[in-house]
N, C-alpha and C positions, 0 to 999 in steps of 0.2 A: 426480637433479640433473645429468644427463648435459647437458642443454639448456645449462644456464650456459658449457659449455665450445663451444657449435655457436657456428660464423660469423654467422649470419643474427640469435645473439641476442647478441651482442658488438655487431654492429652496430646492435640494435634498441636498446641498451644505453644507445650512445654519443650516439644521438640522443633518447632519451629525456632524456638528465642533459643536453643542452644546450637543449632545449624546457623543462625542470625549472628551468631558471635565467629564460631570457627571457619565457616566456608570463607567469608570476605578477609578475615587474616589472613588464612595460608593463600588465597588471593592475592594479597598483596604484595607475598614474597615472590610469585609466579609472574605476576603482572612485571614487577620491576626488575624481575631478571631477566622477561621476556621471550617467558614460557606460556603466556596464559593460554595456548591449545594444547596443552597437555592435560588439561581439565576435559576438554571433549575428549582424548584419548585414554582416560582412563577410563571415566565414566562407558565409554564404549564397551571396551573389556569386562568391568566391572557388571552391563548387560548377560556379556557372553556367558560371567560365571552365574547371575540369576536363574540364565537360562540351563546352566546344567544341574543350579538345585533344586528345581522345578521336576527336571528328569530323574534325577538320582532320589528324590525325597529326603533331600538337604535344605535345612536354616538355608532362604535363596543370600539373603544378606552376607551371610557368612564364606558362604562361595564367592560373592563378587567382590569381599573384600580379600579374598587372600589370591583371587586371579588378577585385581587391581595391584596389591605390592608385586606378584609376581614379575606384573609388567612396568613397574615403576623403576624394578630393578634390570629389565631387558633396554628401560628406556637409557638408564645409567651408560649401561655397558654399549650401546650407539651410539651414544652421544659422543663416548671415548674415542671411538672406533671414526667417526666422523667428524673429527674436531671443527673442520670448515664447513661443514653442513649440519650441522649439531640438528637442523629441525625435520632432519631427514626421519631421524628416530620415531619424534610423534607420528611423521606420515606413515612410517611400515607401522607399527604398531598400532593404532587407529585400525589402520584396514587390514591387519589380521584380526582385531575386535570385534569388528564387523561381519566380516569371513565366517569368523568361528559358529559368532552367535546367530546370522541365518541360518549356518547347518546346525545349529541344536533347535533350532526354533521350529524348524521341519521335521524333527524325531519323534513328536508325539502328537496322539492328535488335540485338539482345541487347544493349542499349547500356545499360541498366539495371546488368548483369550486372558490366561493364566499372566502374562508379564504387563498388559499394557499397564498396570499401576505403577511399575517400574519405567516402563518409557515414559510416562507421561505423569505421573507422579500422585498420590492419595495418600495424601496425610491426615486425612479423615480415620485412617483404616489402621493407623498406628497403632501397636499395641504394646504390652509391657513389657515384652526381649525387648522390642524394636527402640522403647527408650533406654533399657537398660544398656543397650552398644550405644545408641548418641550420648549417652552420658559419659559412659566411657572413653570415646574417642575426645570428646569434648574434653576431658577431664587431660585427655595426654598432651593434647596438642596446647593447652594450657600451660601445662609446667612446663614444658620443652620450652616455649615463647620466653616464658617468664625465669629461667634459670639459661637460656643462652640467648638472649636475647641481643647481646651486644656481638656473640659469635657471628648469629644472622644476618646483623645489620651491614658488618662488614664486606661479609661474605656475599649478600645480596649487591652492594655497592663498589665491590673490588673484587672478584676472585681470586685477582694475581696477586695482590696486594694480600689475601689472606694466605694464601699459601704460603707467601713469600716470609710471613709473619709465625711460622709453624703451624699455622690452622691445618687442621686434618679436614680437608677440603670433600675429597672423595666421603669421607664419614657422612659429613653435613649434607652433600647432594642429595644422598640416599636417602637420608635421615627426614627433610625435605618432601622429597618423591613418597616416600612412606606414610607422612602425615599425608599427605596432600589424597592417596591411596585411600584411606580412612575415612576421611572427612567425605571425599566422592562416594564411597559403598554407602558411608549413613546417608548422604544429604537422597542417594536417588529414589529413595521412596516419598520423598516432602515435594522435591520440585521436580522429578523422572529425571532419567538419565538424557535425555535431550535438552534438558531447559536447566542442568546445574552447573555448566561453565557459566550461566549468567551470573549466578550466585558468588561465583570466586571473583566474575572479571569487572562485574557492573560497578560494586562497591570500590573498588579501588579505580578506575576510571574515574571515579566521583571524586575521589581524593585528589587523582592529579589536577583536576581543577581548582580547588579551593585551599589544600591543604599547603602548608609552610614548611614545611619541617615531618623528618619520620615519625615523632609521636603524635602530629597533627594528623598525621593519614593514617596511624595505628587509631585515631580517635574517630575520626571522619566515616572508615571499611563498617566498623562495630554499628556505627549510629543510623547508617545508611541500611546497612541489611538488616537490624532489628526494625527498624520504620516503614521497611518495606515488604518483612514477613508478617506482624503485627497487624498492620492496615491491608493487607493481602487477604490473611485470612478470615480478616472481618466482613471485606467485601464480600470475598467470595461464599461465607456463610451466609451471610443477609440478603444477597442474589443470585443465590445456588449457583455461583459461578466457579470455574475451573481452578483451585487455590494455586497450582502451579504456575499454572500461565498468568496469573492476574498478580502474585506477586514478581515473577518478570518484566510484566506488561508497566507495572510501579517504577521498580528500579528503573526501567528506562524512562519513563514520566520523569525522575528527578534529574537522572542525566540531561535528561534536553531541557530541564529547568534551568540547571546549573549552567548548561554551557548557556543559551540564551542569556541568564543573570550574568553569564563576564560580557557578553558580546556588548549587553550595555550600559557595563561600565567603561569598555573600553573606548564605546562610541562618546557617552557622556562628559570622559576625561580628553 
């Protein structure tokens, strides 16, 4: 357990329990509005821009987050344009993310070599920009929750109903897709960009099973992905094992715990 005590996993630590808290929030609002692949579609994009600060000799972070809002807000403007197919958006967008980032991936050489900690995730390798943006993101997506919180609720649970009520709807969307943008550029160095839809969608899946009520699943997202970065990372130190995949590997352990725990209550009752 000598690990517990190194720098690299203190600081893997501290970013884990604040992705532990954001990612399965703004999950939840995605989940229940029944967007949750827009977390793979950002994250994709969010690749493409690693991969051009890689090229350019750009913060890669900082590229994938402003090519993530960029596409948060192309994903807005489909959604518009597609009212009856709204999930059309995520498909184009996903597969121009895709598109993009093969061609930049191909522009240099060993450049493969250079992202796989973003595809696949190294949170070991954290360093102090890297928490100073989870901080930051974590810090915004915060007060936004906690000073419009009743905006969201409605507006996750009614749209028409919020519009209908003067909510500046089109603001919130964005507003929304923005955080959701943020949260995806931080989280893809902890879990990679392949394995951080888990992170938004697992935890709130977990809720629609057990939880009662909106503050029960705002309680439920938090305690699940802290539980499941937490004991992730400990596994994964103590059996040099992959800390991305094994905290995915977790969260879905409790999913099928959960669902199994109603299956027999419902056989029992």
């Amino acid at each position: 357990m000598e690990i517990v005590t190194s720098e690299f996993f203190q600081r893997a630590l501290v970013g884990g329990l604040l992705i532990g808290v954001t990612a399965p929030l703004m999950g939840l609002f995605l989940v229940l509005r029944r967007l949750s692949m827009i977390g793979d579609t950002l994250s994709h994009v969010s690749i493409a821009g690693v991969a051009l600060g890689f090229l350019i000799g750009v913060y890669p972070i900082a590229v994938g987050l402003l090519f993530a809002i960029a596409a948060s807000f192309a994903i807005e403007k489909l959604r518009k344009a597609y009212k009856t197919y709204a999930e059309l958006s995520i498909a184009i967008i996903m597969s121009g993310g895709v598109a993009l980032a093969s061609l930049l991936f191909t522009m240099g050489r060993n450049f493969n070599m250079n992202v796989n900690s973003y595809l696949f995730g190294s949170i070991y390798t954290l360093n102090n920009t890297d928490l100073y943006v989870i901080g930051g993101v974590t810090a915004a997506v915060l007060i936004v929750i906690r000073t419009q919180v009743k905006e969201l609720f409605l507006l996750t649970f009614d749209e028409d109903a919020a519009a209908v009520s003067g909510l500046p709807v089109k603001f919130y969307n964005v507003m929304i897709s923005v955080l959701t943008a943020l949260v995806i550029s931080a989280s893809i160095k902890i879990v990679g960009a392949l394995l951080v839809s888990a992170l938004l969608t697992i935890p709130a899946a977990c809720s629609l099973i057990v939880a009662r009520s909106f503050r029960q699943s705002v309680m439920t997202v938090v305690v699940v992905g802290e539980l499941a970065v937490v004991s992730g990372l400990l596994i994964a130190g103590v059996w040099n094992l992959a800390p991305g995949g094994t905290i995915v590997l977790l969260l879905i352990a409790v999913l099928l715990m959960l669902l199994l725990i109603r299956r027999g209550v419902r056989v029992g009752s």
